[in-house]
C-alpha positions in Angstrom: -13.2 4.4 13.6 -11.2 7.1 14.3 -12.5 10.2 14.1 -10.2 12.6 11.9 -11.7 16.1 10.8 -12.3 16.0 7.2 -11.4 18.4 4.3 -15.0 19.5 4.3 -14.9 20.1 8.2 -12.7 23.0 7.6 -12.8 26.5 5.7 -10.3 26.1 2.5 -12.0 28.7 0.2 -9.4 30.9 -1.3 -6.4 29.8 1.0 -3.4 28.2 0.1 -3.5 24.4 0.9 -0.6 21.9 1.6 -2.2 18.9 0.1 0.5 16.1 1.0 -0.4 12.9 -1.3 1.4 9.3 -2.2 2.1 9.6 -5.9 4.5 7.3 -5.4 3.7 5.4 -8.7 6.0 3.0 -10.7 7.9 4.7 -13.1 9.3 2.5 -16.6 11.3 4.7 -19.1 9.9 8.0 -17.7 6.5 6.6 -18.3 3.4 6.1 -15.4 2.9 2.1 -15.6 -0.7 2.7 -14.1 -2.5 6.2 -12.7 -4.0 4.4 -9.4 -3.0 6.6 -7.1 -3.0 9.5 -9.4 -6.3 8.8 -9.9 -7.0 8.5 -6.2 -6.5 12.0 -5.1 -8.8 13.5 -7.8 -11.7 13.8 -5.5 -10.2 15.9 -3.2 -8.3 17.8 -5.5 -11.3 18.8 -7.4 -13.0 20.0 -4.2 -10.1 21.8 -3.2 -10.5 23.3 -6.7 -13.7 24.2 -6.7 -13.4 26.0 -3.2 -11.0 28.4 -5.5 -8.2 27.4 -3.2 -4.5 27.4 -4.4 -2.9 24.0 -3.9 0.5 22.9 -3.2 1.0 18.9 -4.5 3.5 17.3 -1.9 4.6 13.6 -2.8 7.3 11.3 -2.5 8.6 9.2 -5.1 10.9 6.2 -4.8 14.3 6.9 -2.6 17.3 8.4 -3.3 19.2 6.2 -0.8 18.4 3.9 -3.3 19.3 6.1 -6.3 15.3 6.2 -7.4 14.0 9.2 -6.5 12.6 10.3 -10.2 11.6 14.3 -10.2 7.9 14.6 -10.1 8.1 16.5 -13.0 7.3 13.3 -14.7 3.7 13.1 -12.8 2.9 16.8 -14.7 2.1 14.9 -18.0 -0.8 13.6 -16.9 -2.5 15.8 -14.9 -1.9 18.4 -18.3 -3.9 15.2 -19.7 -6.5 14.9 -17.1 -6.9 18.8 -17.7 -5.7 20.1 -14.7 -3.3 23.4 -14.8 0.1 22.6 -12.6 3.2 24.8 -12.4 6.2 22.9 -10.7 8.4 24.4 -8.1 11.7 23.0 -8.4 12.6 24.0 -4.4 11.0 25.8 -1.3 12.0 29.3 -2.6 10.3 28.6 -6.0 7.1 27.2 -4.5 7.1 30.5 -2.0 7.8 33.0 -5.3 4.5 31.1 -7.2 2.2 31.0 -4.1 2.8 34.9 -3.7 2.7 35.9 -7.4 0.2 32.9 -9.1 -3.5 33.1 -9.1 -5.3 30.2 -7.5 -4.3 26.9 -9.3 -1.8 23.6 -8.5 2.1 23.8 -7.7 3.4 20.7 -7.9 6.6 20.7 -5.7 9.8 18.9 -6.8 9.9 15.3 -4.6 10.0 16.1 -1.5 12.8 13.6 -0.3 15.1 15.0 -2.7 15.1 17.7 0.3 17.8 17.1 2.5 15.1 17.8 5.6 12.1 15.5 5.0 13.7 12.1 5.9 15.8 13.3 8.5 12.6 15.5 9.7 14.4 18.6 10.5 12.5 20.9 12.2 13.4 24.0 9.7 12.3 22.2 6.6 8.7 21.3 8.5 8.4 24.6 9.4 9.5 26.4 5.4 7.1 23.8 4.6 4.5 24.7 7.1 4.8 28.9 6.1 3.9 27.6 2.3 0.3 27.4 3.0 -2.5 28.2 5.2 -3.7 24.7 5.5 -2.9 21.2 5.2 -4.8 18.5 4.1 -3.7 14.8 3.6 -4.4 12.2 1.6 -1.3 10.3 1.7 -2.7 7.0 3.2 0.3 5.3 1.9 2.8 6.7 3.9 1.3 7.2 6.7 2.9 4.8 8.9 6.0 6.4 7.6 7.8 9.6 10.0 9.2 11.7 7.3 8.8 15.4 8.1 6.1 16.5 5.6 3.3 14.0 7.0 4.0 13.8 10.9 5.7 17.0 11.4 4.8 20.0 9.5 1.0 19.5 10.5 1.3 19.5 13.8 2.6 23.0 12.8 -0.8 23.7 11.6 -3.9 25.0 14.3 -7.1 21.9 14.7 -9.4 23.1 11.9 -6.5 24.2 9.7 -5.7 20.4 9.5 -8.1 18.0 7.8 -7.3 14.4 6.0 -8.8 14.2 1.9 -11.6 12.2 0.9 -9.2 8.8 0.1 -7.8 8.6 3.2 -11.9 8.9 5.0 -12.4 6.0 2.7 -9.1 4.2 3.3 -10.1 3.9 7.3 -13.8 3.3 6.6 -13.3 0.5 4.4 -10.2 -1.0 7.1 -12.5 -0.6 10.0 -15.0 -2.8 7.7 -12.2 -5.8 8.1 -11.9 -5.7 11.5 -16.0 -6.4 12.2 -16.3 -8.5 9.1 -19.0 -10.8 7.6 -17.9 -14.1 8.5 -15.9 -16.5 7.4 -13.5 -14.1 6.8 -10.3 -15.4 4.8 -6.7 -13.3 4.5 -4.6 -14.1 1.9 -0.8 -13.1 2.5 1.9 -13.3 0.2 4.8 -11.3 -1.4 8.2 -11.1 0.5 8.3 -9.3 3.7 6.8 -11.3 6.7 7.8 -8.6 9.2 4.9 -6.6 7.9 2.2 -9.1 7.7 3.3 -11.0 11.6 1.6 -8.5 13.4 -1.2 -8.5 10.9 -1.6 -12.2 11.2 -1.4 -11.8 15.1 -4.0 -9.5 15.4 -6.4 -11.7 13.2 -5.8 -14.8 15.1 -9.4 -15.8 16.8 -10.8 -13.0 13.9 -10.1 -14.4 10.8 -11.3 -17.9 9.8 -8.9 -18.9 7.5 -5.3 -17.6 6.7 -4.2 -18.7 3.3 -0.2 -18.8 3.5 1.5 -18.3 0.2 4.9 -17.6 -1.4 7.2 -16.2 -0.8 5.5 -15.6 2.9 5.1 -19.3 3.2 8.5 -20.0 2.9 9.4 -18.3 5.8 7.2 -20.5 8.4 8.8 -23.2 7.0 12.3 -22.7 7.6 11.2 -21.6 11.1 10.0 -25.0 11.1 13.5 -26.6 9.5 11.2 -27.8 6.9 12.6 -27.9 3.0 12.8 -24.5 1.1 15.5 -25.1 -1.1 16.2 -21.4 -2.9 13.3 -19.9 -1.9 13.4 -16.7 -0.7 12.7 -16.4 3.0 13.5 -13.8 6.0 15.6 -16.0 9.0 15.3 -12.8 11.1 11.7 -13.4 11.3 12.1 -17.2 12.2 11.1 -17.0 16.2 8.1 -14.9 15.2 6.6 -17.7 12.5 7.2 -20.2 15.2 4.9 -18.2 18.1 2.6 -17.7 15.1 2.4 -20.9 14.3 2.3 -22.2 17.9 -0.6 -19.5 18.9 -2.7 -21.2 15.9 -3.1 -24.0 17.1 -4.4 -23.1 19.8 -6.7 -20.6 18.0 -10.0 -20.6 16.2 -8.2 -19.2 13.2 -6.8 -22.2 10.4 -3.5 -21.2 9.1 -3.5 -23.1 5.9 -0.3 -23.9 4.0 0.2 -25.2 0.3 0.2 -28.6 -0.2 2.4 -28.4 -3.5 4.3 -25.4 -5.4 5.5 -23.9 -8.7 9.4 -24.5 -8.6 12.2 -23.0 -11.3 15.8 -23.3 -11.5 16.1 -19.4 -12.5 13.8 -17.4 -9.9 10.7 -16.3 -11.8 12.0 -18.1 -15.2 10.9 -21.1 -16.8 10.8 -23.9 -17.3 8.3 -24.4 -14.2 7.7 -27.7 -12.6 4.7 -28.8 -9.7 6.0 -30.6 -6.7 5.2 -31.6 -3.9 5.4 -29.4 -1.0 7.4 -32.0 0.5 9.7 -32.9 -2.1 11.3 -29.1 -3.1 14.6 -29.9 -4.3 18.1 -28.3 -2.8 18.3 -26.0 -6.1 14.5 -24.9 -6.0 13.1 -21.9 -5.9 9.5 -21.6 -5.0 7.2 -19.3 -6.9 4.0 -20.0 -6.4 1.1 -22.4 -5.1 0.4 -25.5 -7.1 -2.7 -26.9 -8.9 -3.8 -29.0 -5.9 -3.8 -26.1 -3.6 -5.1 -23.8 -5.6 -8.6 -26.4 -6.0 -7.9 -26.1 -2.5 -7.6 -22.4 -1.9 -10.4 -21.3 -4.5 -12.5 -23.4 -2.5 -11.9 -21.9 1.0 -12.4 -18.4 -0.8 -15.8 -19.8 -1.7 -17.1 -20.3 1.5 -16.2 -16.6 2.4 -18.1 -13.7 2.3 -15.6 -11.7 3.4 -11.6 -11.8 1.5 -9.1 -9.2 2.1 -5.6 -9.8 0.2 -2.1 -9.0 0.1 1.2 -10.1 -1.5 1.3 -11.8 -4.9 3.1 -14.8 -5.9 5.6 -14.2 -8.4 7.4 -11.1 -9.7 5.4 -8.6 -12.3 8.4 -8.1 -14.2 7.9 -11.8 -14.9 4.2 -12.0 -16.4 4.8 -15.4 -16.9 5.2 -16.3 -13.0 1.6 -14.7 -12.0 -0.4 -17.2 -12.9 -1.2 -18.5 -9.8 -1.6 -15.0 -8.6 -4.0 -14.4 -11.3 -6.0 -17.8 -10.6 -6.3 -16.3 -7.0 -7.7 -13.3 -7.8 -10.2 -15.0 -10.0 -11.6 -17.0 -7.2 -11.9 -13.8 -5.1 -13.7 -12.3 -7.6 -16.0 -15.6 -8.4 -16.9 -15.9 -4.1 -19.1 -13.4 -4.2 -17.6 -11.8 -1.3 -16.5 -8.4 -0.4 -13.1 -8.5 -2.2 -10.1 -5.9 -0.5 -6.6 -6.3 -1.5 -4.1 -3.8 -0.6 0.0 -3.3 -1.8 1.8 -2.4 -4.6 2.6 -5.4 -6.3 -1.2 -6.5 -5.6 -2.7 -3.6 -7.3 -0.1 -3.9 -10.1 -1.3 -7.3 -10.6 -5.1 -6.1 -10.7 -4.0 -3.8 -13.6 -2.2 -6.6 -15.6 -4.6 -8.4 -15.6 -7.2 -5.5 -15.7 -9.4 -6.3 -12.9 -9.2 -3.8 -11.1 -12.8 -3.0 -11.4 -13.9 -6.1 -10.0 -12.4 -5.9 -6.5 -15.0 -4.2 -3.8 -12.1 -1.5 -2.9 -8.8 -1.3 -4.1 -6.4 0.3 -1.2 -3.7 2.9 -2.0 -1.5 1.4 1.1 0.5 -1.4 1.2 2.3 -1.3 4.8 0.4 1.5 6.0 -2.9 -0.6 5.5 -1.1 -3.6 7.2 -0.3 -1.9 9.7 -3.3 0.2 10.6 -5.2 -3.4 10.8 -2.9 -5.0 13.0 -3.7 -2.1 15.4 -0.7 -0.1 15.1 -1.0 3.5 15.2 -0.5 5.6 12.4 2.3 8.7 13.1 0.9 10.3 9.9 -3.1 10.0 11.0 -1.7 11.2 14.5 -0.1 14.6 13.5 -4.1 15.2 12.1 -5.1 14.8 15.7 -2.1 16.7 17.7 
């Protein structure tokens, strides 16, 4: 485990605190779909609170490359709610006016990558960041394999023990590290759309992992590497050389990479009607959506033997409650094994909350490719600049 200095390691009583966080939560009709991450940070924040210290909320939400960057002013609801006091800061100027003039409280700054420094990590912006606040303190687990200027380069602007991470991102590493010296057998199951984020995972896991359950639309992708029948189904070509040395390594490993043995088809992607078929027999006009019932008996019986299940990537589309069902079955078996349960990722936690069981997975992880990444041994730039 890596050893990071920890907010209580350093003095933050009465100083002013750059607490960078991942509120980076999904947003329908200027409402919070679910608090997760909110509620996250809280531990931290209260003791950050409670040392009288004056904090300064940094977050991302969504990108405006993409034209979805919302304000954060949308996040200040609920924390009125959860009866915490907030002032926003609309820009750098602001946020220095309020940290002069306001008693000890929360500033919540306007997103940060609405800043024309953060993503190009200009060296100004880190540093009118940096002269904000007296310390910084992270907790922004989810971005931290990300290199934007607020989490890799305005603390190394800040002296060691001026520099600490929160209390979710000591529990983020703790429970990782736990995966990588498992109780055995340990099973990962890996789905959702973007193999270039799980093929390291799975290489690092080969001859650690017992069993790798493949499933779509991450599934689909090793079989096109393979030339094998897809249809529609959504796969990633760029990642077809990779699948193949994956696949080829497995064999030769201790590790079973296990692959559906029939799927949930559509003609519409994620829309009724939905037929089973045989994995060999999906159609030029399918698109594949999920596992079928024979692999799920299958599946939910490997996840039995475990005692040990970490997951991510769901099968299906949450905008389309209807296509989770398979996603929902697999969680179910999780939860049934007995093991200790981790999934990590957006879409996987905002499954949990659908179908509100989020209380009965051992630990719930705030990062999606940050936690990927950090367990296919990958160094994190934004645990790094904690260290520098």
């Amino acid at each position: 485990m890596l050893s990071i200095p920890c907010v209580q390691d350093i003095d933050v009583a009465q100083t002013t605190v750059l607490f960078r966080v991942d509120l980076n939560v999904p947003i329908v009709d200027n409402q919070i779909e679910n608090d997760f991450r909110l509620r996250s940070i809280t531990k931290t924040l209260d003791y950050l609170i409670a040392q009288k210290a004056t904090v300064i909320l940094v977050t991302h939400m969504g990108d405006p490359k993409k034209n979805n960057a919302p304000s954060t002013r949308v996040l200040l609801t609920w924390f009125y709610k959860n009866g915490y006091s907030v002032v926003f800061a609309p820009d750098l100027d602001s946020a220095h006016a309020l940290c002069a003039n306001t008693p000890p409280g929360i500033i919540m700054l306007e997103n940060i990558r609405l800043f024309a420094g953060e993503q190009n990590n200009d060296p100004l912006f880190a540093q009118r960041l940096a002269d904000l606040a007296d310390c910084y303190v992270s907790d922004a687990f989810g971005a931290m394999h990300r290199t934007d200027s607020s989490l890799v380069t305005t603390p190394t602007l800040f002296a060691r023990g001026r520099k600490a991470a929160g209390f979710l991102v000591q529990a983020e590493i703790k429970q990782l590290d736990a995966l990588k010296h498992p109780e055995k057998p340990l099973t990962l199951v890996l789905g959702g759309a973007k193999p270039a984020t799980k093929i390291p995972l799975i290489k690092e896991f080969l001859n650690k992992a017992d069993y790798i359950l493949l499933c779509p639309a991450l599934v689909f992708s090793f079989l096109a590497a393979r030339h094998q029948q897809v249809g529609r189904s959504l796969i990633d070509r760029r990642a077809s050389t990779a699948c193949n040395d994956i696949l080829k390594q497995a064999e030769q490993s201790s590790t079973k990479v296990v692959m559906p043995i029939d799927y949930l088809v559509s003609d519409i992607l994620f829309k009724p009607p939905f037929r089973i078929v045989d994995a060999q027999k999906i159609g030029d006009q399918d698109f594949g959506l999920a596992i079928g019932p024979q692999t799920m008996r299958k599946y939910a019986f490997l996840l039995k033997q475990s005692k040990t299940i970490f997951l991510n990537g769901i099968m299906g589309d949450l905008a389309y409650k209807e296509s989770l069902d398979q996603t929902h079955s697999v969680l179910n078996a999780m939860i049934s094994s007995g093991a200790k349960t981790v999934v990590a990722g957006g879409d996987s936690v905002g499954a949990l909350y659908t179908f509100n069981l989020q209380d009965k997975i051992g630990y719930v992880s705030t990062g999606g490719g940050a936690a990927l990444a950090y367990l296919a041994g990958q160094e994190l730039p934004g645990l790094l600049a904690l260290l520098s």
